[in-house]
N, C-alpha and C positions, 0 to 999 in steps of 0.2 A: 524925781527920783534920781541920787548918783548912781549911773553905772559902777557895780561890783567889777573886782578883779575876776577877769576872764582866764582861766587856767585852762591851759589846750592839753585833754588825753591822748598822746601821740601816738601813732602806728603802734612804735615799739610800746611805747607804756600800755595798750590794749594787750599784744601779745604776753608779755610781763604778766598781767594779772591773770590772764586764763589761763597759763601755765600755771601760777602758784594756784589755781583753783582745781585746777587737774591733780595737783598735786594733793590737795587737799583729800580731794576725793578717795585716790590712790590710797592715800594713809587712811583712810579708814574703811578696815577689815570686815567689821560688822556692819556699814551702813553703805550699799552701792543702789546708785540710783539704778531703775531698770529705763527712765525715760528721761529726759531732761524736755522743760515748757521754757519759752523763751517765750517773757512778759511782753508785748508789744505798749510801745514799740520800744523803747529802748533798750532794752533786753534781748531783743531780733538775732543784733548782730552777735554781741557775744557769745548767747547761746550756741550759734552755728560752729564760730571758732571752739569751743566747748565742746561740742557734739565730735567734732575733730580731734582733740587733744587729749580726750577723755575717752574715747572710741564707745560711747553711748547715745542710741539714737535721739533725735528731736522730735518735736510737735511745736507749734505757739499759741496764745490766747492772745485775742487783743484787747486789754484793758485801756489803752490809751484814753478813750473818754472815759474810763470809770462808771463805765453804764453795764449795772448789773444785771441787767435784765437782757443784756446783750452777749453778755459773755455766760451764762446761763448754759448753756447746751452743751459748749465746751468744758465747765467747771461739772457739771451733772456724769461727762461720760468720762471725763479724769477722773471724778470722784469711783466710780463705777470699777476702773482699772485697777486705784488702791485697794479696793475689795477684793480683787482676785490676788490679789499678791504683788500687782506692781508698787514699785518704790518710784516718787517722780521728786526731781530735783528742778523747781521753778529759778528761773535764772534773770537777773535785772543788773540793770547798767550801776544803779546807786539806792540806797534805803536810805533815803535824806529822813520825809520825815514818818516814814513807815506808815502810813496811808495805804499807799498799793499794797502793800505785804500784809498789813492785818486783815483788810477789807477779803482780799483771797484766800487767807487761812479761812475766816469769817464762811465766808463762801461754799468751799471745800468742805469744813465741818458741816456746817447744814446739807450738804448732799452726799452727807455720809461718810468722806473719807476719814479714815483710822485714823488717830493720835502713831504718830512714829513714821507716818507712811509718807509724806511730804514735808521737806524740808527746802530753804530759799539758799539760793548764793549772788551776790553782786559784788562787782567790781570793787565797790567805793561803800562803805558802812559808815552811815553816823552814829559815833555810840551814845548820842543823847536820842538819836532816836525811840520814836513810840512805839515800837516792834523789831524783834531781833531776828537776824539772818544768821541760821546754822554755819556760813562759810563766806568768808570776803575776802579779796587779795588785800584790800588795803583799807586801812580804820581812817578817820578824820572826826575829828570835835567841831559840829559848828558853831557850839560857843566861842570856838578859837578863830578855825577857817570860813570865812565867809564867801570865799571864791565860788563861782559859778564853771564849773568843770565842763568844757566842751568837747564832747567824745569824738572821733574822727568822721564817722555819720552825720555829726551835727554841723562840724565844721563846713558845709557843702551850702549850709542854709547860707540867706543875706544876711547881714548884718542887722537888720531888722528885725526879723525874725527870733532871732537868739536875744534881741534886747525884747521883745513881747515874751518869749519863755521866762525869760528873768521877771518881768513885770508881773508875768502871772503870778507868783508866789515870792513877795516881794520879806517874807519873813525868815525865810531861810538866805537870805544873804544879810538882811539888817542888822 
């Protein structure tokens, strides 16, 4: 496999997007989140910055393996909040191929939460994506961009490391 162009998310370019997400939020009048979930893991860190910038408290779920059955008790008592009237705004680093984001709406619906009552924001939005996110600081096509975007969290890994992430889903940069 050729290694993909490695594109570094920098300090500033993280700040950058969770401002323009703050932003977002700001602008609209009718829909304020009452909690913000920061998707683990990559979603961690923004969400915090987020949580900061937006002055709306946090929670997180760890989806990182994708093990439902794991994240279960978390998605049950979220669900549970939307019923009383919280608004939760799930937060992730990118919706490459919206995998995470359906499978959790997926998820949420089945343990009851409301239609209106959760919506996603991320960094980095693919608009060929398989699932949409209510709010992103920035769009990308990966029909177009093929780059492998290394957030400043990720930057910390080996250089190994970041090429096994890449291997893992070797179709989104193809």
């Amino acid at each position: 496999m050729t290694m993909p162009i490695l594109t570094a998310v920098t300090h500033a370019d993280l700040i950058s997007d969770v401002r323009a997400l703050a932003a977002l939020i700001d602008r609209d009048a009718a829909w304020r989140p009452t909690l913000l979930v920061g998707v683990g893991r990559g979603g961690l860190v923004p969400a915090v910055y987020l949580s900061h910038a937006a002055g709306v408290p946090m929670e997180s779920v760890d989806y990182s393996g994708h093990d439902d059955a794991r994240v279960a008790p978390a998605i049950t008592r979220l669900a549970a909040l939307t019923r009383d009237g919280a608004r939760l705004l799930f937060v992730d680093d990118i919706n490459d191929s919206g995998r995470t984001i359906a499978q959790l709406r997926t998820l949420l619906e089945q343990a009851g939460a409301p239609r209106g009552a959760v919506r996603f924001a991320t960094l980095i939005d693919n608009r060929g994506s398989a699932a949409r996110v209510e709010w992103a600081a920035r769009t990308i096509d990966r029909a177009v961009t093929k780059d492998w975007f290394v957030f400043p969290w990720e930057a910390l890994a080996p250089a190994t490391s970041i090429a096994a992430d890449v291997a893992a889903v070797p179709e989104r940069t193809a």
